[in-house]
N, CA, C and O atoms as CSV, one atom per row, in Angstrom:
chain,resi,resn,atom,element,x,y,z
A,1,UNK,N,N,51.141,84.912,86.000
A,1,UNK,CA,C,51.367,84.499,87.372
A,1,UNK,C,C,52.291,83.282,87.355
A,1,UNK,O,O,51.957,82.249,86.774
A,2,UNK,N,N,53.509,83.415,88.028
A,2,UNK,CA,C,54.571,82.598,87.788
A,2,UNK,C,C,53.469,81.269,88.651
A,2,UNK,O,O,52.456,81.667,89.226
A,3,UNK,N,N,53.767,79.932,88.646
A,3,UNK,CA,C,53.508,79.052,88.975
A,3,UNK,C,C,54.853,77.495,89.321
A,3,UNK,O,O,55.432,76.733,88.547
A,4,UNK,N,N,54.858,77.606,90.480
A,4,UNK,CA,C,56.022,76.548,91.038
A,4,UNK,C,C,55.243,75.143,91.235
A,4,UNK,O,O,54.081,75.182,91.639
A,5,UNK,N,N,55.798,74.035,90.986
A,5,UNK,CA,C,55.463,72.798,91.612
A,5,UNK,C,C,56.212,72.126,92.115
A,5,UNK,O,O,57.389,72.284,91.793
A,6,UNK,N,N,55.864,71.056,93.148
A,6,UNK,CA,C,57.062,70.288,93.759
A,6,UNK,C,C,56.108,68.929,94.682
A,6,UNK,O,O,55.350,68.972,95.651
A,7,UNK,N,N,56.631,67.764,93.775
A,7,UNK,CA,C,56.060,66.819,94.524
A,7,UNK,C,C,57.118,66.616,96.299
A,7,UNK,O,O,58.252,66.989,96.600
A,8,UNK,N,N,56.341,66.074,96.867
A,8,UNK,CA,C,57.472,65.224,98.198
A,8,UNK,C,C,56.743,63.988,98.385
A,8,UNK,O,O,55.527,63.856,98.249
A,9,UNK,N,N,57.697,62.964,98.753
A,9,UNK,CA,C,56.967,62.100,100.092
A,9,UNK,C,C,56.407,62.027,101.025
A,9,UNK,O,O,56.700,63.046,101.651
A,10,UNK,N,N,55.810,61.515,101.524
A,10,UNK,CA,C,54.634,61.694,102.544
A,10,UNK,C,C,55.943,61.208,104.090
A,10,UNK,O,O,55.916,60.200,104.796
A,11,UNK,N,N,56.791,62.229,104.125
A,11,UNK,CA,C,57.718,61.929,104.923
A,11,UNK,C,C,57.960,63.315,106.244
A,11,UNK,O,O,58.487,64.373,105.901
A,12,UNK,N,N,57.748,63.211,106.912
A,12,UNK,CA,C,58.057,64.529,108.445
A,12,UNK,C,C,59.292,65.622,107.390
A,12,UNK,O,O,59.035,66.824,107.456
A,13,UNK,N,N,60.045,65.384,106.844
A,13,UNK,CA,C,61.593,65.905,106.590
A,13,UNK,C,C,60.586,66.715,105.495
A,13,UNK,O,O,60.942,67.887,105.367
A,14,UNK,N,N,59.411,66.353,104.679
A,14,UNK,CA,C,59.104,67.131,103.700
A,14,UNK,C,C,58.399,68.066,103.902
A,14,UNK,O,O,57.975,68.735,102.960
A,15,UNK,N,N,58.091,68.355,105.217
A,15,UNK,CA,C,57.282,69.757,105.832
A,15,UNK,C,C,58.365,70.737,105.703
A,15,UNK,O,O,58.225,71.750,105.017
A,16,UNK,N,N,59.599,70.424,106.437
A,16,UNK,CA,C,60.975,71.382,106.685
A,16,UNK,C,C,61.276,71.654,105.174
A,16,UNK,O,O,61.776,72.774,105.062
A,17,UNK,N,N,61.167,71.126,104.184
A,17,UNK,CA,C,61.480,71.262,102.455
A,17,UNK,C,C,60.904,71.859,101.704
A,17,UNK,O,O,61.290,72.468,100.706
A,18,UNK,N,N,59.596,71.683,102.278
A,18,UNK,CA,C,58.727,72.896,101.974
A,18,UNK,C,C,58.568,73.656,102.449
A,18,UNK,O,O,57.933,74.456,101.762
A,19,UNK,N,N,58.791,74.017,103.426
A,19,UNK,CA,C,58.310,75.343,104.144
A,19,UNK,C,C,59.254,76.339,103.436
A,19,UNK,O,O,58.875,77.393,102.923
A,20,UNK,N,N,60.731,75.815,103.471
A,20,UNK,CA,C,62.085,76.187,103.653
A,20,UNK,C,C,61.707,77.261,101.911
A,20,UNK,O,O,61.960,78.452,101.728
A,21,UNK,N,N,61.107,76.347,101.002
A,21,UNK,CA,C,60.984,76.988,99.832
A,21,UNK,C,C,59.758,78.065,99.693
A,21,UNK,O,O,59.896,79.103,99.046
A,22,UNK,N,N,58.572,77.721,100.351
A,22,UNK,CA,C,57.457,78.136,100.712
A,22,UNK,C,C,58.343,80.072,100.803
A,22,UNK,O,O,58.234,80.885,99.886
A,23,UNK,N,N,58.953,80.280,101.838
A,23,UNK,CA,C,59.783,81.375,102.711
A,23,UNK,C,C,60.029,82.264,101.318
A,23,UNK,O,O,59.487,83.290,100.906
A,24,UNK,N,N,61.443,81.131,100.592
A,24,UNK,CA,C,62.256,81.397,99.755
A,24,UNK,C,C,61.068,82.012,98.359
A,24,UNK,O,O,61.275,83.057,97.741
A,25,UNK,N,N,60.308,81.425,98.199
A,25,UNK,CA,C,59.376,82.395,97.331
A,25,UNK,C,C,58.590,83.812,97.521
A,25,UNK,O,O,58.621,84.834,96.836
A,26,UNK,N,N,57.856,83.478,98.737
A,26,UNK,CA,C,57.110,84.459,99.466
A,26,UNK,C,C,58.012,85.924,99.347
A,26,UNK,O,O,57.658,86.955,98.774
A,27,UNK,N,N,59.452,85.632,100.172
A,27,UNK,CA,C,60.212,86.483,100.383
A,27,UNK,C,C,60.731,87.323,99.131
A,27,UNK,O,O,61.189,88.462,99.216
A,28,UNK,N,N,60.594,86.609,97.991
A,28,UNK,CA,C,61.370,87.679,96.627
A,28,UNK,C,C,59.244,88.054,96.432
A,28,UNK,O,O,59.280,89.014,95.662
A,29,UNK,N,N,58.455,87.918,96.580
A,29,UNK,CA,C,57.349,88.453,96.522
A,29,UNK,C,C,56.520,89.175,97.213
A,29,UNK,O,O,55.800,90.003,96.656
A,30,UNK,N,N,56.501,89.000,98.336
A,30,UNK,CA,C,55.822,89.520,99.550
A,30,UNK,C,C,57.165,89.148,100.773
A,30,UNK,O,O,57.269,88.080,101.377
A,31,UNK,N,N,58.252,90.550,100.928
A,31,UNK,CA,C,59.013,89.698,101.967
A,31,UNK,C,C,58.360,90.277,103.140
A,31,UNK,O,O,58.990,90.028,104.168
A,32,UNK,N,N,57.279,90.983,103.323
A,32,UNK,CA,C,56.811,90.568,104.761
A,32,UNK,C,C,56.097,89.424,104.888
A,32,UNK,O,O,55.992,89.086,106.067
A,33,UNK,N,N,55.823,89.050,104.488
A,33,UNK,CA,C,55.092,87.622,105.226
A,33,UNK,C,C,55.783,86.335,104.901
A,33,UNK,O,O,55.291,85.208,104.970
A,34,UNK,N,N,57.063,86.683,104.516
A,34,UNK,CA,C,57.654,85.462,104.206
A,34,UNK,C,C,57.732,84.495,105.377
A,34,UNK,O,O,57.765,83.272,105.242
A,35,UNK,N,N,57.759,85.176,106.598
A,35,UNK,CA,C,57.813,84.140,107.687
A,35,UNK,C,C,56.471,83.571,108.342
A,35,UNK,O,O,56.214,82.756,109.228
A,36,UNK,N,N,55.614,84.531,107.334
A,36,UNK,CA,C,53.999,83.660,107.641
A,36,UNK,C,C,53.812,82.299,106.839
A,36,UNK,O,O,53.230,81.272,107.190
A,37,UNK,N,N,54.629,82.665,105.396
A,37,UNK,CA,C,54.570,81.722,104.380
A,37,UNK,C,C,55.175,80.299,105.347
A,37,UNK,O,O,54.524,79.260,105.444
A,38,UNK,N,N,56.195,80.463,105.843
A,38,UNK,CA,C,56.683,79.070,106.061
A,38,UNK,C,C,55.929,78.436,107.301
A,38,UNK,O,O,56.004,77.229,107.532
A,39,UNK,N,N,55.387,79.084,107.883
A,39,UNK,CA,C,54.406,78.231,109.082
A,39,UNK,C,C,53.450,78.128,108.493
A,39,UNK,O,O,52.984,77.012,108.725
A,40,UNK,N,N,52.493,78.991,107.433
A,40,UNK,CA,C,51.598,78.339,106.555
A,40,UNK,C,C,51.762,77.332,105.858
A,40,UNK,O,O,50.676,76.933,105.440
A,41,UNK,N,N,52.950,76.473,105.393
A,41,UNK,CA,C,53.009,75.603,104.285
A,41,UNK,C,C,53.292,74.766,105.364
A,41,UNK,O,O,52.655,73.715,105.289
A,42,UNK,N,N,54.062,74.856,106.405
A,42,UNK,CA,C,54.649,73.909,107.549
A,42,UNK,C,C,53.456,73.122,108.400
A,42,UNK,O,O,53.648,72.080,109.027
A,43,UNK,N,N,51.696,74.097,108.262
A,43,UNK,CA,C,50.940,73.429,109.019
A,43,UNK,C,C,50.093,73.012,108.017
A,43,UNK,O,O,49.016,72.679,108.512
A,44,UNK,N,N,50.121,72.859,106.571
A,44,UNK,CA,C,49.281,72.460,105.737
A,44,UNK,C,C,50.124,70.927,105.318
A,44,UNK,O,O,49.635,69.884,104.883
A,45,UNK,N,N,51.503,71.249,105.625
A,45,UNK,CA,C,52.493,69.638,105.184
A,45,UNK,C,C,51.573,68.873,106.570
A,45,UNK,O,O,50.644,68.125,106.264
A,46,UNK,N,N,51.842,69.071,107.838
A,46,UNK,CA,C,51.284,68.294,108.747
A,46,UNK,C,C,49.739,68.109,108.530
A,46,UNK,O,O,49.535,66.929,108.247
A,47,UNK,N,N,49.078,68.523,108.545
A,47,UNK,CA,C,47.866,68.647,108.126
A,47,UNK,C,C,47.792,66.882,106.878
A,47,UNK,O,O,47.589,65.722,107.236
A,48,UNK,N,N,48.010,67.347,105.688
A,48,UNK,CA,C,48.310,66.431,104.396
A,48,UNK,C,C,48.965,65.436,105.179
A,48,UNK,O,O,48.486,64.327,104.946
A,49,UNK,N,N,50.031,65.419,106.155
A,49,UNK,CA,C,50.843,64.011,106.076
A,49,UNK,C,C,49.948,63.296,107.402
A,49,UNK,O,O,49.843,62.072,107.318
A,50,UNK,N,N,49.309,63.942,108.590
A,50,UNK,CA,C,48.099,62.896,108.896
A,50,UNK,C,C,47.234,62.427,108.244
A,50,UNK,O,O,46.608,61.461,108.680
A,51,UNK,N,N,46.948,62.986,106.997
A,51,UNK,CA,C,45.856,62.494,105.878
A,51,UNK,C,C,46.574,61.561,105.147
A,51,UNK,O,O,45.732,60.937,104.501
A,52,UNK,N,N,47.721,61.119,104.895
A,52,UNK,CA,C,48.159,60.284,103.566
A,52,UNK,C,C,49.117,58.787,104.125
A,52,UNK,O,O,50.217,59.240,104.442
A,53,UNK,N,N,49.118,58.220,104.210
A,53,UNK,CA,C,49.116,56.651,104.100
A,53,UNK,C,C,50.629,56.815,103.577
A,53,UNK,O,O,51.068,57.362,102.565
A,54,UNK,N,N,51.271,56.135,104.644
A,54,UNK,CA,C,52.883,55.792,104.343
A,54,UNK,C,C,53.005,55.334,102.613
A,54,UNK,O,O,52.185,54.780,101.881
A,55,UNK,N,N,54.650,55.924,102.307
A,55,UNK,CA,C,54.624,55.116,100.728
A,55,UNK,C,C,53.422,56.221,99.665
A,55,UNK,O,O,53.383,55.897,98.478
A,56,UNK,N,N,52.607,57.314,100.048
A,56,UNK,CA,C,52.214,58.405,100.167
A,56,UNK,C,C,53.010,59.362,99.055
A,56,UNK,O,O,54.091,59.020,98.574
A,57,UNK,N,N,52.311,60.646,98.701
A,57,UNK,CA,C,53.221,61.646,98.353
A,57,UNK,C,C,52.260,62.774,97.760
A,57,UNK,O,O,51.253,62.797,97.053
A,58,UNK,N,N,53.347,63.998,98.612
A,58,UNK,CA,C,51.830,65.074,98.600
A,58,UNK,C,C,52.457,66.073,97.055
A,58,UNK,O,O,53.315,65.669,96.269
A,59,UNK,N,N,51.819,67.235,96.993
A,59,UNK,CA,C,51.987,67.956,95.690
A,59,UNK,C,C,52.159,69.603,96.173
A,59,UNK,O,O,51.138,69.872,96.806
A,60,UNK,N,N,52.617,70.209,96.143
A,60,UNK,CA,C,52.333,71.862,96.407
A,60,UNK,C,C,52.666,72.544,95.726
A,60,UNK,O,O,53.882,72.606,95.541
A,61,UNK,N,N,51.813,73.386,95.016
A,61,UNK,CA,C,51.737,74.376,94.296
A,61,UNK,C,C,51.674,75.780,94.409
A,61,UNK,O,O,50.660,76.436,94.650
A,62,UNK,N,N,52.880,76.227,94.211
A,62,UNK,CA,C,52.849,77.881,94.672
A,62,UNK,C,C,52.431,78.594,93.678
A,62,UNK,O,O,52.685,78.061,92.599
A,63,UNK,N,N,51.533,80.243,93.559
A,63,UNK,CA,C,51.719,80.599,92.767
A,63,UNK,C,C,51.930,82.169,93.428
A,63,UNK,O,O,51.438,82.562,94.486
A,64,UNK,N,N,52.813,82.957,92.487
A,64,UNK,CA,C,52.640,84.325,93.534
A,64,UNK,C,C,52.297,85.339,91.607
A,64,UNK,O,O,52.318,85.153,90.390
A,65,UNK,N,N,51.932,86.745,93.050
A,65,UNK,CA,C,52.099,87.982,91.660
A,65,UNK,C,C,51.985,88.562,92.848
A,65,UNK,O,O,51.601,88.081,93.914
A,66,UNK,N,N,52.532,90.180,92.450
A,66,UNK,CA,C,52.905,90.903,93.035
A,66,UNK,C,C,52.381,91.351,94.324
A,66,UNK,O,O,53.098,91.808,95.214
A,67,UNK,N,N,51.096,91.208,94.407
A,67,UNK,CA,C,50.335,91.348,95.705
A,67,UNK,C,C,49.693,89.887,96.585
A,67,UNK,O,O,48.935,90.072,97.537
A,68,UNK,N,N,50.008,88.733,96.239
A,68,UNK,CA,C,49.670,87.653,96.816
A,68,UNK,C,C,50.137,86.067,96.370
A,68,UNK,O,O,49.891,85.682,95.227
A,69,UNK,N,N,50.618,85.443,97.057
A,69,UNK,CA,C,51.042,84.401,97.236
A,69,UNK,C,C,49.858,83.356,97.635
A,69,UNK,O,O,49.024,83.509,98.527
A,70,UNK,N,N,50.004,82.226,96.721
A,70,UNK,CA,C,48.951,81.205,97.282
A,70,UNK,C,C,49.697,79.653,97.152
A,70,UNK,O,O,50.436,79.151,96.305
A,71,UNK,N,N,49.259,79.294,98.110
A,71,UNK,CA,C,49.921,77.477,98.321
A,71,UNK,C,C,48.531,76.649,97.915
A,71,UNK,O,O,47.449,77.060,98.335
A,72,UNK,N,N,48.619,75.450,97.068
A,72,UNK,CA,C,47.955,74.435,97.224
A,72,UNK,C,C,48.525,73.136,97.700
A,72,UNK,O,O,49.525,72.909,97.019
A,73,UNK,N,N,48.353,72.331,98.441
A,73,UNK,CA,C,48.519,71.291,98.986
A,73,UNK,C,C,47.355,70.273,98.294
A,73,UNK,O,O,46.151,70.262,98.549
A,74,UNK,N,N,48.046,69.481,97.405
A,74,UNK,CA,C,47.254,68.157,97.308
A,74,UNK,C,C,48.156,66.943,97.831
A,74,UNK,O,O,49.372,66.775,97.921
A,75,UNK,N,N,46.912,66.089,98.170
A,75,UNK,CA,C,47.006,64.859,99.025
A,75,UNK,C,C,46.311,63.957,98.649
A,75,UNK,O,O,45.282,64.279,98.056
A,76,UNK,N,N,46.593,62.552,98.843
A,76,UNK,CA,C,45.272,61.480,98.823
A,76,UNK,C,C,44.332,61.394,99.630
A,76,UNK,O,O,43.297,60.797,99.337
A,77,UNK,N,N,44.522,61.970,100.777
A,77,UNK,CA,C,43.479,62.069,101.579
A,77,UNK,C,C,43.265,60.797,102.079
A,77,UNK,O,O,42.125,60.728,102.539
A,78,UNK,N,N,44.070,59.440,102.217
A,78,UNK,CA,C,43.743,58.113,101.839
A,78,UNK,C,C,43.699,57.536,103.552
A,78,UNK,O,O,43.578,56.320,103.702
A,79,UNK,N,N,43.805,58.483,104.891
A,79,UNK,CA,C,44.437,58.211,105.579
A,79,UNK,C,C,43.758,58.732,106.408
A,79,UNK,O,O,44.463,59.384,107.178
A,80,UNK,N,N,41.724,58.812,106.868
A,80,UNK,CA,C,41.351,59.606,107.240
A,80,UNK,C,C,41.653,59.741,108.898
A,80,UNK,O,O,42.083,58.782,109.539
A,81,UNK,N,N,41.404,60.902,109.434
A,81,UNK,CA,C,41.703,61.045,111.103
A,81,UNK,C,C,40.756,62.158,111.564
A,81,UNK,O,O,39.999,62.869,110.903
A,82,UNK,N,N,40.994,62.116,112.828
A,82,UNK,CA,C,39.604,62.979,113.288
A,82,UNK,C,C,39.496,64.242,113.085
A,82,UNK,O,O,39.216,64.531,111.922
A,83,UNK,N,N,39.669,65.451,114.095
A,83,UNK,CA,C,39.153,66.640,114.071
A,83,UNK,C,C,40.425,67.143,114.047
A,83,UNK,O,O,41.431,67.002,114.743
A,84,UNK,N,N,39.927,68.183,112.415
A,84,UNK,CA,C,41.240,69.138,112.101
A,84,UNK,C,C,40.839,70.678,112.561
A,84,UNK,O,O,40.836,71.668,111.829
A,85,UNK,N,N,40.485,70.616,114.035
A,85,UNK,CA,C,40.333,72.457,114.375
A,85,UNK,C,C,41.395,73.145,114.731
A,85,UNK,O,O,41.501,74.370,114.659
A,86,UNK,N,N,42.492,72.112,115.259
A,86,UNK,CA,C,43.900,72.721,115.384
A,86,UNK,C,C,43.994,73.390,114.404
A,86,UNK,O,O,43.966,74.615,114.518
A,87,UNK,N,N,44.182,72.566,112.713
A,87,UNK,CA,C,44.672,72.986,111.709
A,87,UNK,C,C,44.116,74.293,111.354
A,87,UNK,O,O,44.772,75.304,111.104
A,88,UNK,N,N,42.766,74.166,111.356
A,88,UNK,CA,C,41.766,74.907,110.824
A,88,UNK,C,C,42.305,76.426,111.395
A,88,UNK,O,O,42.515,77.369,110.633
A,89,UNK,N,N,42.505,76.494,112.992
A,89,UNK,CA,C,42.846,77.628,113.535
A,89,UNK,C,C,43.839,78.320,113.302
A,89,UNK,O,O,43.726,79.531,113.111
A,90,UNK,N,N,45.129,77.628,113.266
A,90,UNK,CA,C,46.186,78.218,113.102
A,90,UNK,C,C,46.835,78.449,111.411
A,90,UNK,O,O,47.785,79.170,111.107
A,91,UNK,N,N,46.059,77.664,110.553
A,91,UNK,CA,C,46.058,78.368,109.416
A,91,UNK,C,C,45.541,79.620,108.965
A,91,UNK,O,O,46.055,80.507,108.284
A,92,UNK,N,N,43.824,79.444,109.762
A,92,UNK,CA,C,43.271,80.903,109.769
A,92,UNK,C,C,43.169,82.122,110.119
A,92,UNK,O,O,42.452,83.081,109.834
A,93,UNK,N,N,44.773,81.706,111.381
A,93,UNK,CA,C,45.451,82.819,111.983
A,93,UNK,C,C,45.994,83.488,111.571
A,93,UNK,O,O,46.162,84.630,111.999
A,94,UNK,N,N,46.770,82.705,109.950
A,94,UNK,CA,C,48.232,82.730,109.445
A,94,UNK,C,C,47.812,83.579,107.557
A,94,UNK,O,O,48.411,84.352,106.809
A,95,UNK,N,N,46.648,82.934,107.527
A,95,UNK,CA,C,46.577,82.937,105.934
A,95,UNK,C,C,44.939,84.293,105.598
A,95,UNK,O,O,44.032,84.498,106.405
A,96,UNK,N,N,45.052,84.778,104.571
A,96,UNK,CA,C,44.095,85.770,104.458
A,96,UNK,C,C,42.906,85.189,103.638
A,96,UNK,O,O,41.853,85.808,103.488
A,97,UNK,N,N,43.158,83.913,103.101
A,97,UNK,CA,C,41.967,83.696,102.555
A,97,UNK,C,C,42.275,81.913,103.020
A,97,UNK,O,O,43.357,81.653,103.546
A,98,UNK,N,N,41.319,80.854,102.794
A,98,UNK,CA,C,41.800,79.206,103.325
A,98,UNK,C,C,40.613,78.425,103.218
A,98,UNK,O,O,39.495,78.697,103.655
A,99,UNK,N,N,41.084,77.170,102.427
A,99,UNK,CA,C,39.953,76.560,101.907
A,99,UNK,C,C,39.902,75.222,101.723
A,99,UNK,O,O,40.962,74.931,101.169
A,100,UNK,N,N,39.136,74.071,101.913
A,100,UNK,CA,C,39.867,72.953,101.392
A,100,UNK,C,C,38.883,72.031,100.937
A,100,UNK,O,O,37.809,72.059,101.536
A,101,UNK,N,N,39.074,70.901,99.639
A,101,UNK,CA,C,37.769,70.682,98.810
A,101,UNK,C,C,38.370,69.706,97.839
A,101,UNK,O,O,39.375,69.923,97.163
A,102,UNK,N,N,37.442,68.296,97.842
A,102,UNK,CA,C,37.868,67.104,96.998
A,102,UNK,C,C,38.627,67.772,96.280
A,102,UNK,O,O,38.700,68.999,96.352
A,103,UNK,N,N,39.469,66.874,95.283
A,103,UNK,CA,C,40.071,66.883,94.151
A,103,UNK,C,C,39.458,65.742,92.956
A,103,UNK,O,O,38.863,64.673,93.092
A,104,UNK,N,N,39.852,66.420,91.888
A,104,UNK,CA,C,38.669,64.844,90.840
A,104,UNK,C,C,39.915,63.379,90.895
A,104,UNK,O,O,39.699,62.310,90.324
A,105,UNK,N,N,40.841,63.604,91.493
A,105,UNK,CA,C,40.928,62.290,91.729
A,105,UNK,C,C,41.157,61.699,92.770
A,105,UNK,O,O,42.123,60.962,92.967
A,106,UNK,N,N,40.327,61.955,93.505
A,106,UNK,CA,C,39.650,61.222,94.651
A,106,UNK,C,C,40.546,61.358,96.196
A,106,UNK,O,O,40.262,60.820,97.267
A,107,UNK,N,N,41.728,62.287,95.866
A,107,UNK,CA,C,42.223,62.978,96.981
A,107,UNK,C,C,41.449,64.292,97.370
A,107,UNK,O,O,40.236,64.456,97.238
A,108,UNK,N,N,42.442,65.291,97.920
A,108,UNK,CA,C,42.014,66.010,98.990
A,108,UNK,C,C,43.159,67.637,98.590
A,108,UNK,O,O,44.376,67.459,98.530
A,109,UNK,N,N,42.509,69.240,98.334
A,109,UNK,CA,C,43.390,69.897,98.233
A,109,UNK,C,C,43.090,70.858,98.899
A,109,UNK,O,O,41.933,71.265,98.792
A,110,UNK,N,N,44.253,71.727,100.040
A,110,UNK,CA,C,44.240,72.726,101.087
A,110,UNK,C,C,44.714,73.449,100.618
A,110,UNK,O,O,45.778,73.114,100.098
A,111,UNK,N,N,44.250,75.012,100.458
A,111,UNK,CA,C,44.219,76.154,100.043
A,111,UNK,C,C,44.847,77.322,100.565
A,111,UNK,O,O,43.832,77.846,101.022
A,112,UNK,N,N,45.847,78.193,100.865
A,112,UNK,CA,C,45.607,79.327,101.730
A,112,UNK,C,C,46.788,80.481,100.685
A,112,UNK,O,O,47.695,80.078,99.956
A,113,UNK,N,N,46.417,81.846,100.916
A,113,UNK,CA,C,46.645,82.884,100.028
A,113,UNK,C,C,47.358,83.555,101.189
A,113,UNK,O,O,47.215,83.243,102.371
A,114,UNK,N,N,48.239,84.630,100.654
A,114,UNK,CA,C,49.224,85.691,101.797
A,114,UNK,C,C,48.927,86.466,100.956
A,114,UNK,O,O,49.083,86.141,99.779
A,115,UNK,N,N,48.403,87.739,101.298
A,115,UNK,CA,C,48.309,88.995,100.597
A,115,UNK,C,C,49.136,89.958,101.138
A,115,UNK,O,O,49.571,90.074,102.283
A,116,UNK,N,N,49.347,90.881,99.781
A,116,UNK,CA,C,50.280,92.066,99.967
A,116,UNK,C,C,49.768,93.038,101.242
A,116,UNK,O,O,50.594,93.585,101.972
A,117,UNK,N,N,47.935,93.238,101.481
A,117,UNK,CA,C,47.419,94.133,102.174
A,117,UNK,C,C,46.300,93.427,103.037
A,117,UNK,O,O,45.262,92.856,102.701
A,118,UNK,N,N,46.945,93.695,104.410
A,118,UNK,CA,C,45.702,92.166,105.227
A,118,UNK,C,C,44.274,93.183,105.765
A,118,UNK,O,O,43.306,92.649,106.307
């Protein structure tokens, strides 16, 4: 299972950078949902960048194989804020499986999978 990484800054411009690649993977793997992929990674960057503290910097990890694509989003989590049901919803609109759960170092990592067959 090929495996991509890519740090960013905890900066608005790094949602559009990721998503943009988020697409660009999905699409040589699953190109139908490539345009799910980029609003999935686009609401997990917002998501992470209300969680992380300017000077910040998040992590995302793609991995695909032939029938499914999965994003991880790690964060510090350092930056807490209130109720994520927006997030919660429209990821779970978007993504076939979605999950999110400490990390051992003391941040925060958001989960969601695109499958070949929904």
């Amino acid at each position: 299972m090929p495996i991509w990484t890519q740090d960013y800054p905890a900066l608005a411009q790094a949602a559009d950078a990721a998503s943009r690649v988020a697409y660009t993977l999905a699409h040589q793997h699953l190109p139908s949902r490539a345009s799910d992929a980029h609003a999935l990674v686009e609401n997990l960057f917002f998501a992470g960048l209300e969680r992380t503290s300017p000077g910040g910097s998040l992590n995302l990890i793609t991995m695909t194989s032939p029938r499914k694509v999965r994003f991880e989003l790690h964060y510090p989590d350092d930056k807490p804020v209130g109720n994520y049901s927006d997030l919660h919803q429209a990821v779970s609109e978007l993504a076939d499986a979605y999950g999110e759960r400490p990390t051992s170092r003391g941040g925060c990592m958001i989960y969601a999978e695109l499958w070949a067959v929904r």
